[in-house]
N, C-alpha and C positions, 0 to 999 in steps of 0.2 A: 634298190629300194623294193621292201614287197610290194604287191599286185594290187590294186584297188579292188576287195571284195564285198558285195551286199552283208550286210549286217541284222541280225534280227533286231539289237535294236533301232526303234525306228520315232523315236519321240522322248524331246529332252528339252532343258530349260538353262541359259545360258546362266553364271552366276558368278561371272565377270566379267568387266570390256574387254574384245577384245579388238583393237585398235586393225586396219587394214598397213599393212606395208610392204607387203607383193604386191603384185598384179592379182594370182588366185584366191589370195585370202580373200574371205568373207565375214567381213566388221559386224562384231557383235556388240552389244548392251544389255549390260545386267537386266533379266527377266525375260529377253526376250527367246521367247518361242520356236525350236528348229524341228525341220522332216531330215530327218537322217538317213540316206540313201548309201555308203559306201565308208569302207572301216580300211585303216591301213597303218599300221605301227605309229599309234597314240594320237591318229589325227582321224576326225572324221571328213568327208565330204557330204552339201547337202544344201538346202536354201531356208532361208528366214520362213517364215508367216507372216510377214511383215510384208515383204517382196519378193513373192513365189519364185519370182523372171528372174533374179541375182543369185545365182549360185556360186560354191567355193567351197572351200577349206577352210577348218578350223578345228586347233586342240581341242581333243577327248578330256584331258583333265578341267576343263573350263563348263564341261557340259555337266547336270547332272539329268541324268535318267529319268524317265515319266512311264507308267503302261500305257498303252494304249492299242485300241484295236486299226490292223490294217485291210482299208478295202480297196480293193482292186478300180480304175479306172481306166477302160481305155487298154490297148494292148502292151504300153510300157509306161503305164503312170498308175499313180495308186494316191490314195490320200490317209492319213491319218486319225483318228478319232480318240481321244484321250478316254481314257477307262476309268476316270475322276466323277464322281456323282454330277450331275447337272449344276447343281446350285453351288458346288464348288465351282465348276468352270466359269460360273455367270461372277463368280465374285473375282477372279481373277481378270477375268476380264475388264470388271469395272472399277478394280481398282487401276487396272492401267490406264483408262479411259480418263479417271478422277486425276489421276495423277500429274498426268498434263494440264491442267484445266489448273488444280493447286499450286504448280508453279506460277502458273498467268498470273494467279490471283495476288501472289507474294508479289512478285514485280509491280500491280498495279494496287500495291501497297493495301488492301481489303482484309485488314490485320485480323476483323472479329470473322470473317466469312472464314480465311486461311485457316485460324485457330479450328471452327468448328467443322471443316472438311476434313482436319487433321485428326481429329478426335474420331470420327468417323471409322476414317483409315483403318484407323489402329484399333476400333471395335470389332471392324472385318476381319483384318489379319486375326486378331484373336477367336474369333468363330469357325476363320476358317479351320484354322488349326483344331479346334475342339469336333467339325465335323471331319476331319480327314483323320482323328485319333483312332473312331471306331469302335467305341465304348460307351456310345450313347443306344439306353432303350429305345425301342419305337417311338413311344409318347412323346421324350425329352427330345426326339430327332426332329420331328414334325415338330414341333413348341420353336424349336432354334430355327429349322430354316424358315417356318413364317416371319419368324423375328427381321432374321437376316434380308429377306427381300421385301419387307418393309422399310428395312434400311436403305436399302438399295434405290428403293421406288421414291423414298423422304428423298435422298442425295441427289438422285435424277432429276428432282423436282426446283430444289432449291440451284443446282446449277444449268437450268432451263435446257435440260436434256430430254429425250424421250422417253412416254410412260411406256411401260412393260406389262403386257397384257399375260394374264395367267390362270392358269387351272384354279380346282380346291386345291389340289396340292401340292399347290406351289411351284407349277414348271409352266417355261416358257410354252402360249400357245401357239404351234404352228400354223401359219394361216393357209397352209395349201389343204391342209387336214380339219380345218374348224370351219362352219357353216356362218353366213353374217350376221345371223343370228346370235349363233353364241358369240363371238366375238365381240358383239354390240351389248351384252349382257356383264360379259367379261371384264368390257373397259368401264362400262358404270361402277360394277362393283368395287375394282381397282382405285380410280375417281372417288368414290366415297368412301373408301378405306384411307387413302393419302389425304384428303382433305382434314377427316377426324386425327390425324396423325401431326399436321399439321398444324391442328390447333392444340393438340397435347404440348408439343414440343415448345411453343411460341406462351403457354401459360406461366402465369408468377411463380407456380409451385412445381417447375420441372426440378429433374432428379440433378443438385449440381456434379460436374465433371468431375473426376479424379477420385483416385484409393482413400485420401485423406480424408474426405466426406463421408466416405462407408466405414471407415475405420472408426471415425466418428461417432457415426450412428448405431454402430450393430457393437452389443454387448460381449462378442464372441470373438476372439483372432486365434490366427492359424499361423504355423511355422513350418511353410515347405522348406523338408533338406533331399539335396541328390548327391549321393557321395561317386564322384566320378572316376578315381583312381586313389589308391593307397600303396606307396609307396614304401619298404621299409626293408632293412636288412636283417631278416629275424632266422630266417633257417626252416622253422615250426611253424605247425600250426597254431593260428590267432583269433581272439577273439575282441571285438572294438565294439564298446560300450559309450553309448553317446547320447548326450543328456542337456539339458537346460541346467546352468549353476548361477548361482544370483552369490557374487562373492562378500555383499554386504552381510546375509544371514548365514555365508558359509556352507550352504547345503543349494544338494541339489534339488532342484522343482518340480521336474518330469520325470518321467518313464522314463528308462533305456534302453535306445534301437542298439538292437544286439546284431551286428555282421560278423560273420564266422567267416575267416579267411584262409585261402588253405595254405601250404610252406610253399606248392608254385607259384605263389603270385594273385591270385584269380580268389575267386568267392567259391567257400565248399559246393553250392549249390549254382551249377554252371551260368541256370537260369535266370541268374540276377543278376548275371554280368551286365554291363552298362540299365541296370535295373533297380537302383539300392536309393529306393524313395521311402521316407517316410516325413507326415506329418506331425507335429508337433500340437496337439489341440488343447480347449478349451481354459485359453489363453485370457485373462479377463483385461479391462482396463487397467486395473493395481498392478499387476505385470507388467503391462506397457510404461507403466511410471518410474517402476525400479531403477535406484540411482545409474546401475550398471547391471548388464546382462552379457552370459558367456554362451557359448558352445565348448563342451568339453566332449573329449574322448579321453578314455582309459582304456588303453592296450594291454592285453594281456597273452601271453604264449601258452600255450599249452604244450609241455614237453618233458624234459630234463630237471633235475635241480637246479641245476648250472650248465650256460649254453658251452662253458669252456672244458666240460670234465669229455674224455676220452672214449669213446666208446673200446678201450680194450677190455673192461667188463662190462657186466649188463647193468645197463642200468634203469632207476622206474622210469616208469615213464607217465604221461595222464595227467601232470603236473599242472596247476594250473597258477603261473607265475607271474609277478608283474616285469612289464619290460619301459611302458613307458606312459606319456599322456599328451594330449591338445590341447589349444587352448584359442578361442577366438573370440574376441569382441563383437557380440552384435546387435550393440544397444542402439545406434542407429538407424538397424535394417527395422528394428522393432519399433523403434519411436517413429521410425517415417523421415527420419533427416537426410537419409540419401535412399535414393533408388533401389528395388532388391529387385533381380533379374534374372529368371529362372536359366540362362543360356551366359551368365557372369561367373567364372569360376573365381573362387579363394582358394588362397593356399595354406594350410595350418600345418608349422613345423612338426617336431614331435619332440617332443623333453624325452629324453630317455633317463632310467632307472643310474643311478652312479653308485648306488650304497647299497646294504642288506635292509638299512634302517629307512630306505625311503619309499612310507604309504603313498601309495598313489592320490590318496587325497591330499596329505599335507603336498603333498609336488603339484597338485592343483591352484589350492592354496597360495605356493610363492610363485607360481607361472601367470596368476593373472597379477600381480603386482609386476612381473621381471620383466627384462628386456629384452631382445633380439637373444638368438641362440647362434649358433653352428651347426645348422642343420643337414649340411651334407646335402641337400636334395632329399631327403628322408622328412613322409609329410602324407597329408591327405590335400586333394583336392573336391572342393565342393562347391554346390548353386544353392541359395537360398531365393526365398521368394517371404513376401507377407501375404497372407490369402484372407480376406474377412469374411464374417459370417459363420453358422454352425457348420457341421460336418458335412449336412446333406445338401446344406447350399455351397456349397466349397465344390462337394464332387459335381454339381450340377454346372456351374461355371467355370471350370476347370478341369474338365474329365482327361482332356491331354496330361495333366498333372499328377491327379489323383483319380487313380482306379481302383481296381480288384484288387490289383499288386501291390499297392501302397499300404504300407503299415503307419500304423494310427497310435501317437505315444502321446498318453494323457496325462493330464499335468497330477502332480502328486496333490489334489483335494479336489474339492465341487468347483464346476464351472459358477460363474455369475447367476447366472439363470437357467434353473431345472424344471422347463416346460414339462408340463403333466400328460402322460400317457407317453414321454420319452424319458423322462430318468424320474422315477419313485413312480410309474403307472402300470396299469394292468394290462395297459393296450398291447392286443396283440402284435408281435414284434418289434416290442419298444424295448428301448433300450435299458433294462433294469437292473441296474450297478450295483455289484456289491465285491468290491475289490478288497485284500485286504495286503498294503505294504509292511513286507516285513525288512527291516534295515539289520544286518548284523554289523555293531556300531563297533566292539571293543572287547578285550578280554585280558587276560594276567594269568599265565600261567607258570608253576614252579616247576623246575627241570626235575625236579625229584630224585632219582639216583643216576640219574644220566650224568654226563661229564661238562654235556653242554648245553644250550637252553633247547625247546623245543621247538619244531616245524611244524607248528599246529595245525591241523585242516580241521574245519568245522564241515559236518555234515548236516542239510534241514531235509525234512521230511515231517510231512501232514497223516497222523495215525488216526485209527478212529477209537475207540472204547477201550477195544481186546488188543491191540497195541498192530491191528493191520495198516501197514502204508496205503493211503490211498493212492488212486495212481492218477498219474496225470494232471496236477491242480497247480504247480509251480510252474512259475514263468519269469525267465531271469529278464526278458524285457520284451516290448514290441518288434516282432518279425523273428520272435524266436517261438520254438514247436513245445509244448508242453511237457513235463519230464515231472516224475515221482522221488527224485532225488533232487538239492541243487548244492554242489563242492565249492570251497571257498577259495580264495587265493592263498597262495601260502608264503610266508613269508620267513626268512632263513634266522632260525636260531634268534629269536627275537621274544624276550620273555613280556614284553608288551607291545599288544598285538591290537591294530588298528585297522579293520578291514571297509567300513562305511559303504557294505553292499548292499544296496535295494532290490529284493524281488518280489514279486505277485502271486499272493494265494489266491488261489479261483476255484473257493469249495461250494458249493452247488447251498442258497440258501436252507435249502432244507437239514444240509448234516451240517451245518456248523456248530449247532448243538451239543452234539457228541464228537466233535474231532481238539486234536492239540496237537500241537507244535513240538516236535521231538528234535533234539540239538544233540550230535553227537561229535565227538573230539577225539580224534587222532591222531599222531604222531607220526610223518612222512620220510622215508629215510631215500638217499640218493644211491643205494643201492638197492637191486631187485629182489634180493633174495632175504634184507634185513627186515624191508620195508614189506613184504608179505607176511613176517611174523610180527609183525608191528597190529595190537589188538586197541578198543578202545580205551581209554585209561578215565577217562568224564562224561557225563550224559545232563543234561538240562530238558526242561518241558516247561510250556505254557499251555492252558485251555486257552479258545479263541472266542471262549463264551461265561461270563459269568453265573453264581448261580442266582441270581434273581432276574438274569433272561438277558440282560445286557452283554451289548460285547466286551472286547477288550479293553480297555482304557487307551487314547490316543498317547502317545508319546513315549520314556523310557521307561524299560523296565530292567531292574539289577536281579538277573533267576541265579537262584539255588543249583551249584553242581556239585551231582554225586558223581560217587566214584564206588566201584566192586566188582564184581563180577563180570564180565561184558556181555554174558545173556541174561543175565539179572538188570543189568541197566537198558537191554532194549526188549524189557519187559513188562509190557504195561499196568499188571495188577502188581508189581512192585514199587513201582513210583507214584498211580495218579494217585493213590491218597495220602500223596505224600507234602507238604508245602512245595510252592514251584518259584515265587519270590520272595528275597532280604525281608523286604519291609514286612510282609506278612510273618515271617519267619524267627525274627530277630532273636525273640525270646527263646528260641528252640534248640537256634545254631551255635552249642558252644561248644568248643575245640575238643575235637577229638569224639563229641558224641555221635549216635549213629541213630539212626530209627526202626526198631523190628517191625518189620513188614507183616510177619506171621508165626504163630508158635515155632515151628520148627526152621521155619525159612531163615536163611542169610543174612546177614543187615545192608542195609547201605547204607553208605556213611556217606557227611557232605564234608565236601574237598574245601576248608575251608581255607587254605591259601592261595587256591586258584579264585576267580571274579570271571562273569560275562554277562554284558550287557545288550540286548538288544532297544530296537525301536519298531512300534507298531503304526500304522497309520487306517483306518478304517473310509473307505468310501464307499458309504450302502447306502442305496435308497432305499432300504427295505429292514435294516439294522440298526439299532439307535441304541449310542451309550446313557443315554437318561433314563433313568427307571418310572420317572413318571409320564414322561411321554410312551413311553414302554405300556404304562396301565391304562392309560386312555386308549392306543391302537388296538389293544387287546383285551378290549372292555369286558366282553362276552365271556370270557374263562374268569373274569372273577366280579359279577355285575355288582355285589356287594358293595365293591370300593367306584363303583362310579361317581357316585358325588363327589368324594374326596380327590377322586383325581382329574374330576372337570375344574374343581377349585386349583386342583396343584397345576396345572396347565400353564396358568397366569404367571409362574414362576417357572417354568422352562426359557431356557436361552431361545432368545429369537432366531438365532441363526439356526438350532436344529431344530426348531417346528419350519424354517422356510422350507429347508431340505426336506422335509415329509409334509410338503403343504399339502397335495393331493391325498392322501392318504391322511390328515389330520381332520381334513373338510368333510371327506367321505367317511370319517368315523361318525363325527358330529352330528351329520343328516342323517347316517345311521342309528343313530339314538334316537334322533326327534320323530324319524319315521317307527321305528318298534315299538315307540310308544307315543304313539298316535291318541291311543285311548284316553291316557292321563298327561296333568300336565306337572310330574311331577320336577321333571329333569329340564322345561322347558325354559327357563332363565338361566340355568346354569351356561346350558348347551348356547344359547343366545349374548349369552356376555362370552365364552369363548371364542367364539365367530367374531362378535367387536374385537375380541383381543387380538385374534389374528388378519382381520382386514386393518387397524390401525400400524400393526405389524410392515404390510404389505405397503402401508402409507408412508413408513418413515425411509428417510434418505439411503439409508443405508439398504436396503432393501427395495431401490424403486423400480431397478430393472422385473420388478416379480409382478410388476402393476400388469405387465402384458399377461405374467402366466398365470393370473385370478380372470382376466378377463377369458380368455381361453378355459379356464376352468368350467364358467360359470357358463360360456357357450357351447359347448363340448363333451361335457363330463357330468355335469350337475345333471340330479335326474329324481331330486326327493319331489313329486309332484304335492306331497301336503303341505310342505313346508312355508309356504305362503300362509298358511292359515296361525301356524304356533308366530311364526316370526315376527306378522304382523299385531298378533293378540300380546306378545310381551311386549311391544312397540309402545303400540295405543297404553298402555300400562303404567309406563315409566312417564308417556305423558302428561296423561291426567294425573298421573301421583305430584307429580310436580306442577300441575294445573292448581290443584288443590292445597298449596302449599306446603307439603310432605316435602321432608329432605330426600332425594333420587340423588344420590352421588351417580350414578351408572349412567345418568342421561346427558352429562356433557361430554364421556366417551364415546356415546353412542351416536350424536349427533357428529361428532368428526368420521366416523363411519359409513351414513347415513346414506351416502351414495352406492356401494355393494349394497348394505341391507337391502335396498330398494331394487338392486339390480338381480340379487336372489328371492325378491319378491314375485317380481313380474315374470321370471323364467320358470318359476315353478308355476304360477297361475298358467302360463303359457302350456306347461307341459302338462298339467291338469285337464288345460282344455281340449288340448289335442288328444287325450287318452279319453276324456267321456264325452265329448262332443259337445262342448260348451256346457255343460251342466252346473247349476249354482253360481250363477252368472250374477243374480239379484244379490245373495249370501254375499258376493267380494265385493261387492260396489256398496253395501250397508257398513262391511266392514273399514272399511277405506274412506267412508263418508265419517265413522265416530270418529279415525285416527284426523282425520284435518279438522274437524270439528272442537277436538281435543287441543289438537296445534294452537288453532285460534285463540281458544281460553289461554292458554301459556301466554301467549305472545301478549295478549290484552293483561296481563298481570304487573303491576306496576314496579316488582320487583323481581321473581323469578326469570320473566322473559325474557328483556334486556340485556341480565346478565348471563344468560344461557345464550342467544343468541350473540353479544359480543366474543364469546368465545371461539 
């Protein structure tokens, strides 16, 4: 047997029993604490912390490893010091402390005490973990371990344990080092901090236990995924596209975490080995209801035509081909019916590809209806989790989960609730969205003189005017690097072609103006040398802007593809003034015709037995496909149509004035304050404001009640506005005092609460800019308006039935 020698490691955490049945051995229990004195082929020597005096032997593999610092004691002793932050040690500690004490409590059957120690517990463990992750700022660290040794000190308290006397900053005080002074200072404060803590905990309005309660409350859910290993026998390198599919509307709903995998096995990028997180956000309640909810992946190879052709010629390569798909249920991690467990693996088969003719979406499609497969061991393995709350509270309660490294896959439209100054605000470093999905849905192409159909590859790229690629603005999903091209799959000789790829334009608000969408089509051949002379044969384009300032239209579109020349088709003053969709085009495209471009120029002609169709989906806080919310944000370049388009307001969909609520408010105050002087615009602008607080009112929009309050605390900053707001007020009331018809005042009165609340905030802000100035002027003003009230209400017929409303 080899030698017993000292070992640097010197501190470990036992993390199973193990039972004594020598004489040497030394009997362990899960957690407990060892000094490690001597290493000798897979066994250590060494004694508890429990019972310095009992030393022994015990398996290396039952231990795991701790740092810790060692200081010498003595001429052949030493002691150990864990290298774990303090307030970690304290927690460890007390939960083993607790943990004895929570058995007693179960035995002597103290069923609401056990529950609430256990709740505890398991707050700790969770803290602890978030503070030994090591990804929390300074603020947020200090913020937790207050937390945590409040918890500690509540727990001590409640199982009539000792209080813990401490710093400001939260460490244990020494009492050989602190005077009795501070010490007597120390435990008052402590004493008065657990007493108030005490009464938090014990009041009618404590926060109830569990996920389900939060899930409840907060408008926002999150879908952590950790892909833990991917299995699969492919050869090449791969790409796993992974997404939210809801198979009642048959599309998918998210983003796609894109992981590139390379042919050995491993992740291109070494450093996301055991690292491949991303969440899933802005997740609303309507999601959470969905009849059924998937996890899908679509595999894809990048290589060969065919994994089975020979390399005795060359062959292309760059290929990017389908091989197969996944498919998981996880309608119950999401509804809350069973547990989701960030440390619980799944395992999802893989359908693989069996035909030329099979899309990866129709194989979607019949794999969430199918059943069990023959999967060989061929699969992914994965952890889910539900996480609530926005993004910023997610990473804040969850940092061990979701860091830096974590990628963030947004759901394909607006969350519930777009808080101002974070999505549609100016605040500095808010988050101001203007995504633009582009799906390439379908296409039909004729083999033309070929023998056999085509291996089409569709190529996108974002031009700008002069027909320059911009660079860098596509994104084929979350946790993938930005590229100025993106290639499509391709599919073998298949004259209808069905690709349902989603990617991400990310053209910087300012050029989308002048950028469009450039689609080109080529023919891919399984030889290197054929397929190098292989040129474009079609070209398609969309602007991503229309011209009366709007964007793209959401949903499909059927584009015009030409066919000519193949520097004349990726040449922008040959096409853009060319039609780019059927529907606009209908009357133009007839067989065989062509469009001269220019006197002496080329034609290009539209291919019109080829078809392709994409899909757009726009999520801007700052882009809006309605033309008349278009002319209100942008009042100022043509003030002429401001009336008209304060009246057309009233007829925009509510859902896209919620999405630019801050930006609609701040138009609005914008008017009333520029023209301060007259009141010409001041009803208009006053019944908009009704129209969109009643807005904010209805059901469908109630979650936005927070982001108006917020608005109006935060953002709002017209300091006259009090003065116009209130003079149309008083207005509609004595109109209707007087018995004049006011249709406008029984809208107005369901509002009445904002008005009032953009009343007072501006008086507020008023006063604070001139030092109370015109103090007598609001209180005369606010004396007609109730005084006016009165007379209504005393009216033996207007009142009544204004007020029962």
């Amino acid at each position: 047997m080899a030698p017993w020698l000292p070992t640097k490691e010197k501190y470990g955490v036992a993390v199973w029993n193990f039972p004594r049945t020598k004489e040497h051995h030394l009997p362990l229990q899960v957690g407990e604490m060892v000094h490690i004195l001597q290493a000798s082929e897979g066994w250590y020597c060494g004694y508890s912390l429990r019972n310095r005096a009992a030393r022994g032997i015990f398996p290396a593999s039952l231990i795991r490893l701790k740092g810790a610092v060692t200081e010498p004691r003595g001429v052949e002793e030493e002691s150990v010091v864990p290298a774990e932050m303090p307030t970690v040690q304290e927690i460890t500690t007390t939960l083993r402390e607790w943990a004895t004490i929570w058995k007693q409590l179960y035995v002597a059957g103290q069923t609401e005490r056990y529950g609430q120690v256990k709740r505890m517990m398991q707050e700790l463990m969770e803290q602890r973990s978030q503070l030994l992750s090591g990804t929390l700022p300074k603020d947020q660290l200090l913020r937790l371990r207050k937390e945590v040794t409040g918890k500690m000190d509540y727990g001590n308290k409640i199982l009539a344990l000792d209080l813990v006397v401490r710093d400001e900053d939260e460490n244990i005080l020494d009492p050989d080092r602190s005077s009795v002074i501070s010490l007597f200072q120390a435990h008052r404060r402590a004493a008065q901090t657990l007493t108030q803590r005490m009464q938090e905990e014990t009041s009618p309005q404590q926060r109830a236990p569990g996920h389900g309660a939060r899930g409840a409350a907060s408008p926002s859910h999150n879908l952590y995924l950790c892909v833990r290993n991917f299995v699969c026998h492919i050869g090449e390198e791969a790409q796993l596209f992974m997404a939210l599919y809801d198979p009642g509307e048959q599309r998918i709903i998210s983003e796609n975490y894109v992981i590139r995998w390379a042919s050995t096995g491993v992740p291109q990028d070494i450093e996301l080995l055991n690292n491949l997180k991303v969440v899933f956000t802005d997740l609303g309640s309507a999601d959470l209801k969905r009849e059924r909810l998937f996890l899908v992946c679509q595999i894809i190879r990048v290589g060969r035509m065919d994994l089975r052709d020979s390399h005795s010629r060359k062959l292309s390569t760059g290929l990017r081909r389908p091989f197969g798909i996944s498919v998981m249920d996880i309608t119950d991690i999401t509804k809350g019916t069973c547990d989701s467990d960030e440390d619980k693996q799944h395992f999802i088969p893989v359908h693989l590809v069996a035909a030329d003719g099979d899309f990866l979406h129709n194989m979607i499609r019949k794999a969430v209806e199918g059943k069990d497969i023959n999967h060989k061991g061929q699969g992914l393995w994965v952890s889910l989790k539900m996480l609530w709350g926005d993004l910023s509270q997610v990473r804040k309660d969850h940092p061990h989960l979701v860091d830096r490294s974590t990628a963030v896959a947004r759901k394909l439209g607006y969350p519930e609730v777009i808080m101002p100054g974070k999505l549609g605000g100016d605040k500095p470093g808010g988050d101001v969205r203007n995504d633009i999905y582009l799906t390439l849905v379908q296409g039909e192409f004729d083999k033309g003189s070929k023998k056999t159909q085509k291996n089409v590859e569709v190529t996108v790229c974002v031009c700008d005017e002069a027909g320059n690629v911009v660079q860098n603005v596509i994104q084929a999903g979350a946790g993938d690097t930005l590229s100025s091209h993106y290639r499509s799959v391709v599919y073998y000789q298949q004259r209808h072609q069905r690709w349902m790829e989603t990617l991400k334009i990310a053209v910087p608000i300012e050029d989308v103006h002048r950028t469009h969408l450039r689609f080109t089509f080529r023919h891919r051949s399984s030889s290197d040398s054929k397929d190098r002379s292989e040129r474009i044969f079609s070209m398609a384009f969309v602007r991503l802007m229309r011209p009366d300032g709007t964007t793209l239209r959401d949903g499909e579109h059927d584009l015009v593809l030409y066919k000519g020349d193949s520097k004349k088709l990726e040449d922008a003053s040959s096409y853009l003034s060319l039609p780019s969709e059927r529907s606009l085009s209908e009357s133009k495209l007839l067989s065989g015709s062509s469009f001269r471009v220019s006197g002496a120029a080329p034609a290009l002609a539209v291919s019109t037995r080829d078809s392709f169709q994409i899909s757009t989906l726009i999520c801007s806080t700052k882009l809006t496909q309605n033309v008349n919310l278009l002319g209100l944000l942008k009042w100022r370049s043509k003030p002429s149509l401001l009336c008209g388009n304060l009246q057309k307001l009233m007829n925009v969909d509510g859902g896209e004035v919620i999405k630019f609520l801050q930006d609609t408010l701040d138009a609005l105050f914008s008017i009333m304050m520029e023209h301060s002087e007259t009141d010409v615009y001041d009803t208009l602008v006053f019944d908009a404001l009704v129209f969109i607080v009643r807005l904010v009112a209805d059901r469908k929009f109630q979650h936005f009640n927070t982001v108006l309050e917020a608005y109006i605390r935060q953002h709002f900053s017209a300091t006259l506005a009090y003065k116009k707001l209130l003079s149309v007020l008083t207005q509609y009331v004595e109109q209707a005092g007087r018995g004049e018809p006011c249709e406008p005042l029984t809208r107005t009165f369901k509002a009445l609460e904002y008005i009032f609340k953009f009343i007072v905030r501006s008086r507020h802000l008023f006063a604070q800019l001139y030092e109370g100035k015109e103090v007598a002027e609001f209180q005369r003003s606010l004396q007609r308006f109730f005084l006016a009230l009165n007379r209504l209400m005393e009216s033996p017929l207007e009142g009544p039935t204004l007020l029962s409303q």
